[in-house]
C-alpha positions as CSV (number, residue, x, y, z in Angstrom):
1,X,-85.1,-13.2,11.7
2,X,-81.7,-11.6,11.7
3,X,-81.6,-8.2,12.0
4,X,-78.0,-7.5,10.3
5,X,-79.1,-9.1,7.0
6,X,-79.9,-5.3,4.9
7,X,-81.1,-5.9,1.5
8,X,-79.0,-3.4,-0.7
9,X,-79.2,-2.1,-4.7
10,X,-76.4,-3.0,-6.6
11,X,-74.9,0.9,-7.3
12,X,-74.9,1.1,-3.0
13,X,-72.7,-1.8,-3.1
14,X,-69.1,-1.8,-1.6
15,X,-66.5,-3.6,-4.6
16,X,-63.9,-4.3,-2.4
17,X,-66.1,-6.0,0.3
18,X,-67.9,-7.9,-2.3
19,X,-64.9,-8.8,-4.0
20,X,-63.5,-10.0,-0.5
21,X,-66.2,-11.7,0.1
22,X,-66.2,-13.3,-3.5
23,X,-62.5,-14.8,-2.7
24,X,-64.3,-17.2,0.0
25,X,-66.4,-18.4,-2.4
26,X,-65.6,-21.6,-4.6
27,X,-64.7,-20.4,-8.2
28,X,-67.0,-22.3,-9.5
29,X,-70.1,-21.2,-8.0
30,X,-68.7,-17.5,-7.4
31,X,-67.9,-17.0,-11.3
32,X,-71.2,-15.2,-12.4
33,X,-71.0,-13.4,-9.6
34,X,-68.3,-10.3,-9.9
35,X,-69.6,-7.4,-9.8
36,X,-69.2,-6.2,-13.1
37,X,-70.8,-9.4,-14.6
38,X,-74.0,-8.8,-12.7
39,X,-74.4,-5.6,-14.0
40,X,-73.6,-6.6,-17.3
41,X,-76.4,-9.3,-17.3
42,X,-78.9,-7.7,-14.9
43,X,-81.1,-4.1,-15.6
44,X,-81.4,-4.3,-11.9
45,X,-80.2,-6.4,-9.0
46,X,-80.0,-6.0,-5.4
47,X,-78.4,-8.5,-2.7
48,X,-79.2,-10.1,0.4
49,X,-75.8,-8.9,2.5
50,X,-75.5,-9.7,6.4
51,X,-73.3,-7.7,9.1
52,X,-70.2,-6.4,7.5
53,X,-70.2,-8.2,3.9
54,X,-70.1,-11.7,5.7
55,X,-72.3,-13.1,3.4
56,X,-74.9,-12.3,0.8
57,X,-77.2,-13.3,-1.7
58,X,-77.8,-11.4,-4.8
59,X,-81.0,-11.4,-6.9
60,X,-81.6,-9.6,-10.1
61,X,-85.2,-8.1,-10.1
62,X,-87.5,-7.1,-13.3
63,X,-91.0,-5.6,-12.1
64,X,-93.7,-6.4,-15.1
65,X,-97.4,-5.6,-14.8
66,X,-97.6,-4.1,-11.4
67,X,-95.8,-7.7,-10.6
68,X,-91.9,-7.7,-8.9
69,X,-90.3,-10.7,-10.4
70,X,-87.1,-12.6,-9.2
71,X,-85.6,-14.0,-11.9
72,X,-82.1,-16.0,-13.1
73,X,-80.5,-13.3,-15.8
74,X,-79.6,-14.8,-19.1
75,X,-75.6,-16.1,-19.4
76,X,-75.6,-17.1,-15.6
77,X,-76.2,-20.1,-14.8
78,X,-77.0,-19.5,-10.7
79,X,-76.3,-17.0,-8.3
80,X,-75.0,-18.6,-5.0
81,X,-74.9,-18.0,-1.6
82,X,-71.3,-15.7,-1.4
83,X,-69.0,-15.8,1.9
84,X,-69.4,-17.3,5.4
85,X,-73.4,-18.2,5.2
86,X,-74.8,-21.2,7.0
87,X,-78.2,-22.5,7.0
88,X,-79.8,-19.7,9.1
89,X,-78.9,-17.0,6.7
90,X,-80.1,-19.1,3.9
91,X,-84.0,-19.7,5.6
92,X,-83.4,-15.8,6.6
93,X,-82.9,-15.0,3.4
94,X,-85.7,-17.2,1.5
95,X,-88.3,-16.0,4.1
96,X,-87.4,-12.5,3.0
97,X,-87.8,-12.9,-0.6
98,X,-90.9,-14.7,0.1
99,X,-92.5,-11.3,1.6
100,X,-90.9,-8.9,-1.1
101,X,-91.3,-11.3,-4.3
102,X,-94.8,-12.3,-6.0
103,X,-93.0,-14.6,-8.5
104,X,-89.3,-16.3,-8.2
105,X,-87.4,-18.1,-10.1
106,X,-83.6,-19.0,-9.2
107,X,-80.8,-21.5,-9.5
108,X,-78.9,-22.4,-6.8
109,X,-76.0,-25.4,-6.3
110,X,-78.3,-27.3,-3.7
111,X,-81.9,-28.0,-3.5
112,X,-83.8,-25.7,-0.9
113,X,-87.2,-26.9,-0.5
114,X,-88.5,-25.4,3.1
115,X,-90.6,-22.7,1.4
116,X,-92.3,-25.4,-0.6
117,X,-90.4,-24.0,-4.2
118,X,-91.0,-26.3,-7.2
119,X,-87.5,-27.5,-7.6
120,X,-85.7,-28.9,-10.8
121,X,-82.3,-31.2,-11.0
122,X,-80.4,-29.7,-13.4
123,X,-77.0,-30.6,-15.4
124,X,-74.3,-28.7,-16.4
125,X,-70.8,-30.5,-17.8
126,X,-67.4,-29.6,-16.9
127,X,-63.4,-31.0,-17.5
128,X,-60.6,-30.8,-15.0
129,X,-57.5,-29.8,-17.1
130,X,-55.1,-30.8,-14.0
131,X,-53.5,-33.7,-16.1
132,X,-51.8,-33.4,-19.4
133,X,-52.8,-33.4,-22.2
134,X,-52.4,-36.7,-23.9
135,X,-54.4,-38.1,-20.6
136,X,-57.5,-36.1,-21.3
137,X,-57.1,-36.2,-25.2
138,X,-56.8,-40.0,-24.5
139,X,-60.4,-39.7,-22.9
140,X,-62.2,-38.3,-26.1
141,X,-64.2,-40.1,-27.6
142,X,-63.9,-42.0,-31.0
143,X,-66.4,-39.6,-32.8
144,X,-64.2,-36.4,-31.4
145,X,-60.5,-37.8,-33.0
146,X,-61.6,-39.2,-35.8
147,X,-63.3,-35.0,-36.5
148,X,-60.0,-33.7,-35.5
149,X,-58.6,-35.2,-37.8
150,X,-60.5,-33.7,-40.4
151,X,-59.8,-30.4,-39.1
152,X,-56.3,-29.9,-40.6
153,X,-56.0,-25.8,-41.8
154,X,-58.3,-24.4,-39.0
155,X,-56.8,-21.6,-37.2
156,X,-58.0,-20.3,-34.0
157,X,-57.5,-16.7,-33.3
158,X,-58.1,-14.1,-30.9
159,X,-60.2,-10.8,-32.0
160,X,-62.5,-8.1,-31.1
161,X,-65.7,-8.4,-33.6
162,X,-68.0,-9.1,-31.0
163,X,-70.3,-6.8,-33.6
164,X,-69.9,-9.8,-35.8
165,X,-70.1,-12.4,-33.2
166,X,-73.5,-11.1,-32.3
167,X,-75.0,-11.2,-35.6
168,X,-73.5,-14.9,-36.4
169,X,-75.1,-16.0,-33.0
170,X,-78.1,-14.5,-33.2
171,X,-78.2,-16.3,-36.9
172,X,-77.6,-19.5,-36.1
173,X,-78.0,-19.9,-32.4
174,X,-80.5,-17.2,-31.0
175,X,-83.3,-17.3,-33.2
176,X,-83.7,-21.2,-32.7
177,X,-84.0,-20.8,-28.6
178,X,-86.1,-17.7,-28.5
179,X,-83.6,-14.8,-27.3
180,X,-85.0,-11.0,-27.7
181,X,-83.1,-8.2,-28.4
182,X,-82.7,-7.7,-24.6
183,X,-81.0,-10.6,-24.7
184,X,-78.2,-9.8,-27.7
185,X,-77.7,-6.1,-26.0
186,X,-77.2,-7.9,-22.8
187,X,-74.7,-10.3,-24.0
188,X,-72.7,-7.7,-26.2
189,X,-72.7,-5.5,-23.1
190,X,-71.3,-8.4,-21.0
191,X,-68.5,-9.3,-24.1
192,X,-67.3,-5.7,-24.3
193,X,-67.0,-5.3,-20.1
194,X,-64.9,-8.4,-19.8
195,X,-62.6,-7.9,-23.0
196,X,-62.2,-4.5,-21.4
197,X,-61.0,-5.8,-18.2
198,X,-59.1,-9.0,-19.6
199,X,-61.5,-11.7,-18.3
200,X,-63.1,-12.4,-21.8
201,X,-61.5,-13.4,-24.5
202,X,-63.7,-13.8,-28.3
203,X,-61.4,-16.3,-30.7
204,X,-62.5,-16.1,-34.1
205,X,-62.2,-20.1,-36.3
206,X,-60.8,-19.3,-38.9
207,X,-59.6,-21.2,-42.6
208,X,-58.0,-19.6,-45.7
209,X,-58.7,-15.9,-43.5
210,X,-62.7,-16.9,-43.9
211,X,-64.2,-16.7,-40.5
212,X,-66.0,-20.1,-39.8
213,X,-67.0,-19.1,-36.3
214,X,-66.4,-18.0,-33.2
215,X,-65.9,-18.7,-29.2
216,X,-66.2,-16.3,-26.4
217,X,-64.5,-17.5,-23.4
218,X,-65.2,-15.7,-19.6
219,X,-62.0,-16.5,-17.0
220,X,-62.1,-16.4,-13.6
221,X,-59.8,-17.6,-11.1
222,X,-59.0,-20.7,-12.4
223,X,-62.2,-21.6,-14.2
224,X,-62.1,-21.1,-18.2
225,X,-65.8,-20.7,-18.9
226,X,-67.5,-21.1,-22.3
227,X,-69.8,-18.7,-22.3
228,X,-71.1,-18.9,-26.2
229,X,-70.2,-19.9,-29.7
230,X,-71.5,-20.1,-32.7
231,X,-70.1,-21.4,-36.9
232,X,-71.2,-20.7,-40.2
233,X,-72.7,-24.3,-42.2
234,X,-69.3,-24.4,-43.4
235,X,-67.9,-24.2,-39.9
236,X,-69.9,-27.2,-38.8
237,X,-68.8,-29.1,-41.8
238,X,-65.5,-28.7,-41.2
239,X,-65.7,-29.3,-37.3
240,X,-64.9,-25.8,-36.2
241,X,-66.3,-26.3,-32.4
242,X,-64.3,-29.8,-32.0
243,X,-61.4,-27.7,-33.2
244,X,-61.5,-24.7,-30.8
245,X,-62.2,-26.8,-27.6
246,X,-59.4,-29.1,-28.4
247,X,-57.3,-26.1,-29.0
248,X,-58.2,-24.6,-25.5
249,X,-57.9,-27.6,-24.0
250,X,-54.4,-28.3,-25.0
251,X,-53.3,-24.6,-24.1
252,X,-54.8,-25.0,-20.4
253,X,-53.8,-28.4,-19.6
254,X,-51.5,-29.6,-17.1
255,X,-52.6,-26.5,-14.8
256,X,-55.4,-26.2,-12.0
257,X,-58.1,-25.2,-14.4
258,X,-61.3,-26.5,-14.5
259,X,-63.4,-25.8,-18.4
260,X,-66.7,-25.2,-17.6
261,X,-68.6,-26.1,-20.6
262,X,-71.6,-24.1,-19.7
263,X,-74.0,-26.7,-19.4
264,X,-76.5,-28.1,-20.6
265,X,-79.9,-30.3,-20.3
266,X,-80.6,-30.9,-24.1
267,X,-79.3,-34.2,-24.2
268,X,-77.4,-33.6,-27.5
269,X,-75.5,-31.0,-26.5
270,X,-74.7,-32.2,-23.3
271,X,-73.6,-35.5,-25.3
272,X,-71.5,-33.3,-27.2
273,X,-69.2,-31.5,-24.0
274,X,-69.2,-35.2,-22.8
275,X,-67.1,-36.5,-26.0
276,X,-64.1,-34.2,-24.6
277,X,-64.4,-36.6,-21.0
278,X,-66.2,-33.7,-19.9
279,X,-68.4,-34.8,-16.8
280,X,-71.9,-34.2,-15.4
281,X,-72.1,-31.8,-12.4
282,X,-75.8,-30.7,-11.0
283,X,-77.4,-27.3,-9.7
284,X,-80.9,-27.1,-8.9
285,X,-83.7,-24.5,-10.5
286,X,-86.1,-23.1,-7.6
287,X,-89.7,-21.8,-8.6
288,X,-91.9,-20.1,-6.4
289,X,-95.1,-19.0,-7.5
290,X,-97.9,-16.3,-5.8
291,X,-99.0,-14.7,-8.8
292,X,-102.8,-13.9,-9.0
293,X,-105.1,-16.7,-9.8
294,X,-106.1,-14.7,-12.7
295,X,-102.0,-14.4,-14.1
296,X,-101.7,-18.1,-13.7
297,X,-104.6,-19.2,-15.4
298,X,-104.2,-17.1,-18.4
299,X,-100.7,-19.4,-19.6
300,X,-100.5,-16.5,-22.8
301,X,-100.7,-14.0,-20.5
302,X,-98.6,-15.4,-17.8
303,X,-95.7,-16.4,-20.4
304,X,-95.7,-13.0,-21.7
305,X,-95.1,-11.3,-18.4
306,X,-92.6,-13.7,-17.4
């Protein structure tokens, strides 16, 4: 075991380090990473850091029952290794986790199964905006033009009612998939941080002034992430989310941007991204499991605390 690998709390963290370290990092992966988004998302977290901020691995923590939990924090989609690591620092790093943790569950860009973690292949979609923009609009499909057509008197704006964002999501989104109030204070938190520093930006869809919807999108370096949107009935009628993607789409292309749809596995929505040429990329979601036998029989129980 390597004996400069210190596991650290999250207010103990040096920002500059971890944002030089964060610069090594492909965009991609590093994106739900910044500092201020892991505390936006994440109660608690601590990371995995070795020698002088060379590399690291942070984890956000929840303890439930008596129970410490490892667990992948809602509106991130993994946490990966950050900086110079190699495989060493990754077995170093597992091995620890496995003596610290009773219960993990994580998502990383590569499958890691030497500790015997119950590992998932998962999908999330995404659309290089290097060409222009009659190239990828070219790549829709038939279903998305002939919609955009339809979609004449939309208007996309910027504003700040993530208030009203909220509620409309929580409406027609987050009560369908389960969220908790945890959950909406956590992503209003996370909204508020990045319009404060410029890296989120909430467009309301608008027609006739009559809000129809909205899309909250996270930048960072050169990725334009959707992080979450929602529309009224009306909105869906009218096409509102073909609308708003084709708008940001033509705005960012021709440059090195890559939209990062957010992903998903539910076939339709997935299906959906892909209708803007929007390809399937995979990450991997790790499980590793030494709960009591008692925890793991009782499901209710176990689903509860988890």
């Amino acid at each position: 075991m390597n004996s400069s690998i210190r596991l650290i709390d999250s207010k103990n963290i040096d920002e500059n380090k971890w944002l030089r370290m964060l610069s090594k990092t492909t965009p991609l992966h590093s994106q739900y990473c910044e500092y201020w988004y892991i505390n936006s998302v994440c109660n608690k977290w601590k990371a995995f850091i070795k020698g002088d901020y060379e590399s690291c691995f942070p984890i956000a923590i929840n303890t439930k029952a008596g129970f410490d939990l490892v667990y992948q924090p809602f509106f991130t989609r993994q946490f990966p290794f950050l900086g110079a690591h190699d495989g060493q620092f990754i077995s170093d790093v597992f091995s620890l986790i496995k003596k610290e943790f009773q219960w993990i569950r994580i998502n990383l860009p590569f499958s890691f199964n030497e500790l015997t973690l119950d590992t998932k292949l998962l999908n999330f979609q995404s659309l290089n905006l290097s060409y222009d923009y009659s190239s990828i609009y070219n790549n829709y499909s038939s279903n998305a033009k002939r919609i955009l057509k339809k979609t004449e008197g939309l208007e996309l704006e910027k504003c700040d009612d993530v208030d009203g964002f909220i509620s409309l999501f929580e409406n027609e989104v987050g009560s369908k998939i389960g969220l908790v109030d945890e959950n909406y204070r956590s992503l209003n938190y996370l909204i508020k941080n990045g319009i404060s520093n410029g890296q989120i930006k909430l467009f309301s869809i608008n027609k006739n002034e009559v809000v129809l919807g909205f899309v909250c999108i996270y930048f960072h370096k050169n990725i334009i992430n959707y992080l979450k949107g929602t529309l009224t009935s009306e909105g869906k009628k009218l096409g509102g989310m073909y609308f708003a993607f084709d708008q940001i789409i033509q705005q960012y292309a021709a440059k090195d941007c890559i939209f990062d749809f957010g992903g998903s596995n539910v076939k339709g929505i997935a299906s959906f991204y892909e209708k803007f040429g929007a390809k399937n990329l995979t990450y991997y979601s790790h499980e590793y499991n030494k709960l009591p036998k008692l925890i793991n029989k009782l499901k209710k129980i176990k689903d509860k605390l988890l």
